[in-house]
N, C-alpha and C positions, 0 to 999 in steps of 0.2 A: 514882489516876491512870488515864490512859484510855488504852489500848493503843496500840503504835508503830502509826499508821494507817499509814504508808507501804510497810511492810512485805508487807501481802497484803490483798485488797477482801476480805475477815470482819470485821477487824481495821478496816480501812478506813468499811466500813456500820459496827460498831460505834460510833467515836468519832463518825458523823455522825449517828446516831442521837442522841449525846446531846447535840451540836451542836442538833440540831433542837427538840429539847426544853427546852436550859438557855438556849440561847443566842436565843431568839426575838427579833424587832425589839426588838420592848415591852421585852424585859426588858434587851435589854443600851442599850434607851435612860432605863429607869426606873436601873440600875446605874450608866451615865454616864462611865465610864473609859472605853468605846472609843468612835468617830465609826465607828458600824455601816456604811456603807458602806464607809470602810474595812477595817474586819474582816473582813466577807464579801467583796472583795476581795482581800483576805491570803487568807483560806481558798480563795477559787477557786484562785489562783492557788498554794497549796501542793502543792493535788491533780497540780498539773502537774507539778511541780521532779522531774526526772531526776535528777537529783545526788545521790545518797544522802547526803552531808553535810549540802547543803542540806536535803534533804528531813526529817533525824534531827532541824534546831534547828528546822524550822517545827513539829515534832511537838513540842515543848517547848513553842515557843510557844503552839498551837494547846492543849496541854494546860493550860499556866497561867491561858488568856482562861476554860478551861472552869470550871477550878475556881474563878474568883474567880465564875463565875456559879452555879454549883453550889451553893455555899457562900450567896452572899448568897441563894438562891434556898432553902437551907435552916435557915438560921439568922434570916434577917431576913421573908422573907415565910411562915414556917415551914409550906415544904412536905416532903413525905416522899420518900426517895430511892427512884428506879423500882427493881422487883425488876430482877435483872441472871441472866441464864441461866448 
């Protein structure tokens, strides 16, 4: 799972880090569960939420969209998971 981004901007660059990587147009339009505009909408608009409540289930969300790209990203197009520091 990918750290509580909301928490602190390390944490924060980390999950968009792999945002950047797992979740590209292509892939999350080749995967086909989300309407990428909306996603990347969802995601802008998480970075903003003040709300720590809110903020705790967008990081759920934001973590679940990752893994299902993750995953299809590593078991179906069988790439290799980035070293992680």
């Amino acid at each position: 799972m990918a750290p509580p981004a909301h928490t602190d901007p390390v944490k924060r660059q980390a999950i968009q880090e792999m945002i950047d990587h797992w979740m590209t147009p292509q892939r999350v339009s080749d995967l086909g569960i989300f309407d990428a505009k909306k996603l990347n909408q969802f995601i802008d608009d998480a970075w903003q939420e003040t709300d720590g409540t809110i903020a705790r289930r967008n990081d759920i969300v934001m973590n679940h969209a990752l893994q299902l790209h993750l995953l299809h990203g590593q078991y179906v197009e069988g790439l290799p998971l980035p070293v992680v520091d």
